[in-house]
C-alpha positions as CSV (number, residue, x, y, z in Angstrom):
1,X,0.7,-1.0,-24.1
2,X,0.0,-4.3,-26.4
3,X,-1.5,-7.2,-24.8
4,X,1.6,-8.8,-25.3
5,X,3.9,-5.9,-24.2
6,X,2.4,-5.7,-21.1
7,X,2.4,-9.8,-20.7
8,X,6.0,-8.8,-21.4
9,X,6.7,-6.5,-18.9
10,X,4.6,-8.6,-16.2
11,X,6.4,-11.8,-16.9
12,X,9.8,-9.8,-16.4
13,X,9.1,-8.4,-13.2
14,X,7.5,-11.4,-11.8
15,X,10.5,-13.2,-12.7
16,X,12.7,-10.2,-11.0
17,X,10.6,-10.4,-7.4
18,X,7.5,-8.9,-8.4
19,X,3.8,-9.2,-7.9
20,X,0.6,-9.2,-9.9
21,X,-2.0,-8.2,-7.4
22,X,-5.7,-7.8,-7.4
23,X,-7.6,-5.5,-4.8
24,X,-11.2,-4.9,-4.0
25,X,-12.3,-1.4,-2.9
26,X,-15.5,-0.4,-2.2
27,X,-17.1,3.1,-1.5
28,X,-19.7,4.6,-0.3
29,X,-21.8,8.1,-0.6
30,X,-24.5,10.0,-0.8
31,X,-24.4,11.3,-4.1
32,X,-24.0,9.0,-7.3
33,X,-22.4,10.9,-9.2
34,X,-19.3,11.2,-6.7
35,X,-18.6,7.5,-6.5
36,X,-16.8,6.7,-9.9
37,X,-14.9,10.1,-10.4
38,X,-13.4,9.1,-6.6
39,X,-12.7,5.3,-7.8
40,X,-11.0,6.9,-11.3
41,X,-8.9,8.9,-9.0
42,X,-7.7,6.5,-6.9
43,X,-6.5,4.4,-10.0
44,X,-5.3,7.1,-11.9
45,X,-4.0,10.5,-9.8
46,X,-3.2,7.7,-6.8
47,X,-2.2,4.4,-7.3
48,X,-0.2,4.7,-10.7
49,X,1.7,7.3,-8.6
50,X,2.6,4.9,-5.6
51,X,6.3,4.1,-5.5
52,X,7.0,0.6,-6.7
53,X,3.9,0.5,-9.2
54,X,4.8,-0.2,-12.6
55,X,0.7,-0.3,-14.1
56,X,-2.7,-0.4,-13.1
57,X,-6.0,-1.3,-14.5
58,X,-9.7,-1.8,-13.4
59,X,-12.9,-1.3,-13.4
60,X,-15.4,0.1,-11.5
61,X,-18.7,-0.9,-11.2
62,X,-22.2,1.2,-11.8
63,X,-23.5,2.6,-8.0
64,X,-26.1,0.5,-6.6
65,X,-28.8,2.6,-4.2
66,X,-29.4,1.4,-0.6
67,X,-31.1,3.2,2.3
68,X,-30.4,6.6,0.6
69,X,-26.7,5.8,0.3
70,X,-24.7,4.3,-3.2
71,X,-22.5,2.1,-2.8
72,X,-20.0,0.8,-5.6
73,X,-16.9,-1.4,-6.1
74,X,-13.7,-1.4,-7.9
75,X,-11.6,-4.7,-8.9
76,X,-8.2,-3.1,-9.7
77,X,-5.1,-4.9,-10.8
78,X,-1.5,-4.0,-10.2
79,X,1.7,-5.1,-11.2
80,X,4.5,-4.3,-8.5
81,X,8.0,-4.5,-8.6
82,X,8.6,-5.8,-5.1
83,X,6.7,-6.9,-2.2
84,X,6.9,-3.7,0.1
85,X,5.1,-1.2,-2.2
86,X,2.4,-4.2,-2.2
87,X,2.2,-4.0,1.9
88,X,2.3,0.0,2.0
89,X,-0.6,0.2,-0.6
90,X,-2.3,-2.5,1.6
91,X,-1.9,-0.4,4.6
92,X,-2.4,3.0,3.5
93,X,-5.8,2.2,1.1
94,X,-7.0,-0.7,3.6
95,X,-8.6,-2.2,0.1
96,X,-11.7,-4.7,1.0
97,X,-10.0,-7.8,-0.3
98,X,-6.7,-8.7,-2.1
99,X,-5.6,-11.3,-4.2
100,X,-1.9,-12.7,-5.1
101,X,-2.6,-13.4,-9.1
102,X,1.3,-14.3,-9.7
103,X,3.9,-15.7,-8.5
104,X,1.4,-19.0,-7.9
105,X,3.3,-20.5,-6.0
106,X,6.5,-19.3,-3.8
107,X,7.8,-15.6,-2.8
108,X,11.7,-15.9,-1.3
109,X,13.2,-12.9,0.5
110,X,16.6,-12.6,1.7
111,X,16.8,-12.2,5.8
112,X,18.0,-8.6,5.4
113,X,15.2,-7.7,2.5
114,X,12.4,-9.1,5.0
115,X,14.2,-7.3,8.1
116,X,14.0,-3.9,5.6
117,X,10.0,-4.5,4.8
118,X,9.0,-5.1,8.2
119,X,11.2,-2.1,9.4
120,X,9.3,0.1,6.9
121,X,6.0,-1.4,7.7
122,X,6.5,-0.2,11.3
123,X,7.3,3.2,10.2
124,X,4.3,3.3,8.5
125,X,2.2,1.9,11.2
126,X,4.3,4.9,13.4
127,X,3.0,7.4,10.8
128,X,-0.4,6.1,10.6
129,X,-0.9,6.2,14.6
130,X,0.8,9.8,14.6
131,X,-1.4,11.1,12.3
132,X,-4.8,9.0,14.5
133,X,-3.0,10.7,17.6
134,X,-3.1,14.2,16.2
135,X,-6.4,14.6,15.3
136,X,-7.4,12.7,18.9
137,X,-4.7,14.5,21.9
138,X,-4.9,17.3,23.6
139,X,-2.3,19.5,22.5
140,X,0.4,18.7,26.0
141,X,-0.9,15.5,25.7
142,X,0.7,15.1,21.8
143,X,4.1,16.4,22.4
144,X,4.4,14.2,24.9
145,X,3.6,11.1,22.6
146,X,5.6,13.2,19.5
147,X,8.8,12.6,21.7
148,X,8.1,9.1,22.8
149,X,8.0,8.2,18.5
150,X,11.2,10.7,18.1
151,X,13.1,8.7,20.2
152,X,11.4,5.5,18.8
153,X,12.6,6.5,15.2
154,X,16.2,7.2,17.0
155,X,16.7,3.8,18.3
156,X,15.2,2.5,15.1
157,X,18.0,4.0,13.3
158,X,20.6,3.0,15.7
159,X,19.6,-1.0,15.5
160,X,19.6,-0.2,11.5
161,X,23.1,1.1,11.9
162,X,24.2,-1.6,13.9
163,X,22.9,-4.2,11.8
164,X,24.8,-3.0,8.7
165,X,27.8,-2.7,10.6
166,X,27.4,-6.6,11.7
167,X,26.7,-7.3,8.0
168,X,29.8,-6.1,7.0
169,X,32.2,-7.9,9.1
């Protein structure tokens, strides 16, 4: 894209709800030569594919060496076309910083829009803590807790149901 297609394209989807966002990751390993390949990947084969991302673009910086480990950084820059896919990235790549570039100044959401983020937020917190649980539980002591978040993700749906139903009437 043109400089001033994609100036285009970010103006248009920050006027329709969307987000210019900035995010600091940093990384760390043993061999130098594995740092920037993982960064590019993250931009490229990860992030570009996240749901909710309409580009990305950064840069990633040269490993520095410290106590036999490198360490480098990546400032990347994504436009969204929402808010949620902004908190699910934020969640699921825990980046070292982030950084609101536009809107400047005010972000509006409808009542049911912010019920709907904060309703997916908590299934991916569910998700995350499932998978955390896993890898920790003995194996009684996960279907036990599998259950508990089965009938979690029942009532979840119910309340969901219900409030649509209120909505409409």
């Amino acid at each position: 894209m043109a400089k001033n297609d994609v100036e285009k394209v970010t103006e248009e989807k920050i006027r329709a709800g969307g987000l210019l966002v900035k995010f600091y990751f940093d990384m760390q390993h043993k061999e130098k030569e594995k740092l920037q390949p993982l960064l590019v990947d993250l931009i490229n084969e990860r992030l570009m594919k996240e749901p909710g991302v309409v580009y990305v673009y950064g840069s990633v910086e040269e490993p520095l060496e410290k106590e036999g480990v490198f360490i480098t950084s990546a400032m990347i820059t994504v436009l969204f076309d929402k808010f949620m896919p902004l908190l699910s990235i934020a969640f699921r790549y825990a980046p070292a910083g982030i950084e609101i570039l536009k809107p400047e100044k005010e972000m509006h959401f409808k009542t049911g829009e912010l019920q709907s983020m904060l309703m997916d937020m908590s299934a991916l917190s569910i998700g995350y803590s499932q998978f955390m649980l896993e890898k920790v539980l003995k194996p009684d002591e996960l279907i036990e807790i599998k259950r508990q978040l089965e009938n979690r993700a029942e009532l979840g749906k119910k309340l969901l149901e219900k409030k649509k139903t209120e909505e409409k009437k």
